[in-house]
C-alpha positions in Angstrom: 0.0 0.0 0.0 1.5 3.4 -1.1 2.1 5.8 1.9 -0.6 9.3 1.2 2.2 11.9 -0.5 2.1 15.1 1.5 -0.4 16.9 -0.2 -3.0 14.2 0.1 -1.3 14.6 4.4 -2.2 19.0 3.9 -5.6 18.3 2.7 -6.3 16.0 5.2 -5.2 18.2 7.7 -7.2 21.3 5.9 -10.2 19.2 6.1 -9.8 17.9 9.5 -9.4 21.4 10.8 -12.7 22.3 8.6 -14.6 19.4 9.6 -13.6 20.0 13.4 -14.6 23.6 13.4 -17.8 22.8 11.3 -16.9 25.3 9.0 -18.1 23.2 6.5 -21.4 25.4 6.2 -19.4 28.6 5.7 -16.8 26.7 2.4 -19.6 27.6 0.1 -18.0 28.0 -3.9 -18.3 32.0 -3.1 -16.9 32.4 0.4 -14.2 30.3 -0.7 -13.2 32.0 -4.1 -13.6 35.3 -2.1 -11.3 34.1 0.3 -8.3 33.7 -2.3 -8.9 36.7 -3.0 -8.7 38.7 0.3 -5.7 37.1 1.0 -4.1 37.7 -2.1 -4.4 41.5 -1.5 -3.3 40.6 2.2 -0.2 39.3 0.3 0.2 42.1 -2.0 -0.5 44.1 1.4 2.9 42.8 2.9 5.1 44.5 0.1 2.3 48.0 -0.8 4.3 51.1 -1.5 7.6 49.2 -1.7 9.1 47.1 -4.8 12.0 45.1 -2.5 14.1 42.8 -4.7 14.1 39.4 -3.8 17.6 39.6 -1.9 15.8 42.7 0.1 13.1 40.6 1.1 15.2 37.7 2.0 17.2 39.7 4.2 13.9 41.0 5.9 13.1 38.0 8.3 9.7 39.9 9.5 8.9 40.5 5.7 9.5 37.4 4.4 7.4 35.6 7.4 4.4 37.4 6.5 4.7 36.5 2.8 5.1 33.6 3.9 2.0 33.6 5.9 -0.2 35.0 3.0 0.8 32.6 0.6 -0.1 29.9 2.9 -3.6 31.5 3.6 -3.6 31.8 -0.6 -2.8 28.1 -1.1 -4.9 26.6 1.9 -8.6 28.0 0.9 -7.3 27.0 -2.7 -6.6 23.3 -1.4 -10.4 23.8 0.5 -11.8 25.0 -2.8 -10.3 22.0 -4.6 -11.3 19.8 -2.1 -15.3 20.8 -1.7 -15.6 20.4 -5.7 -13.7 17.2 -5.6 -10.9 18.9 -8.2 -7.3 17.1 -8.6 -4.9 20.3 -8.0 -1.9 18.4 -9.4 -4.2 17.9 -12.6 -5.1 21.4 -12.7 -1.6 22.3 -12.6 -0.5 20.3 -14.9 -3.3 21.5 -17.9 -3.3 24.7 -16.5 1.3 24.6 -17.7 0.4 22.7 -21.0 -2.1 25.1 -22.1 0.3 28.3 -20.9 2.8 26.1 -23.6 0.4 26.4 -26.7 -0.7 30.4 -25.6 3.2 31.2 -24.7 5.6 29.5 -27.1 9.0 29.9 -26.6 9.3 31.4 -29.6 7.4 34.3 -29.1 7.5 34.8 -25.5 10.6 34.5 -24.4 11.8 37.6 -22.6 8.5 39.4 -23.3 6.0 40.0 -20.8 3.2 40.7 -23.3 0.1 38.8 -23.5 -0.6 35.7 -25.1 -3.1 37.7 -27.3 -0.5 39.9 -28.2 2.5 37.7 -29.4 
């Protein structure tokens, strides 16, 4: 019997701490697509009025704790979300990078931060 990789262990855990909470009535679709996206500005919050480089923010324990701390609260509804429609977020990855192939080809996009429709 194959051991659960640890994403199947995280959205266990996500669950669990759902189920045990029952915060199951509040994970509608809505709430939780509206949660990504409060704590994506929360993210974008962390760094507003600033543009540190990556060594800046590296250096920055404090900073790079709360970005760290968004981006969890980013992927964990997105895990819940995936998990209440009963969605494979490895497969959604995975089409989601084979489809940015056909819009971005090398080609065309390399070094260019333009828009598929623009290429």
């Amino acid at each position: 019997m194959q051991s659960p990789s640890r994403l199947e262990q995280t959205l266990s855990k996500i669950n669990e701490f759902t189920e045990q909470r029952d915060w199951n009535q509040f994970h509608s679709v809505k709430n939780l697509a509206a949660s990504i996206s409060i704590e994506a500005a929360e993210l974008n919050e962390t760094i507003q009025w600033t543009n540190p480089s990556v060594e800046e923010v590296l250096k920055d324990e404090s900073l790079t704790e709360s970005i760290g701390n968004e981006i969890a609260d980013v992927v964990i509804y997105s895990l819940r979300l995936c998990s209440v429609l009963n969605l494979d977020i490895i497969d959604l990855i995975e089409n989601k990078i084979e489809s940015n192939k056909k819009k971005y080809p090398v080609e065309k996009s390399r070094g260019s931060s333009k828009k598929y429709t623009q290429l």
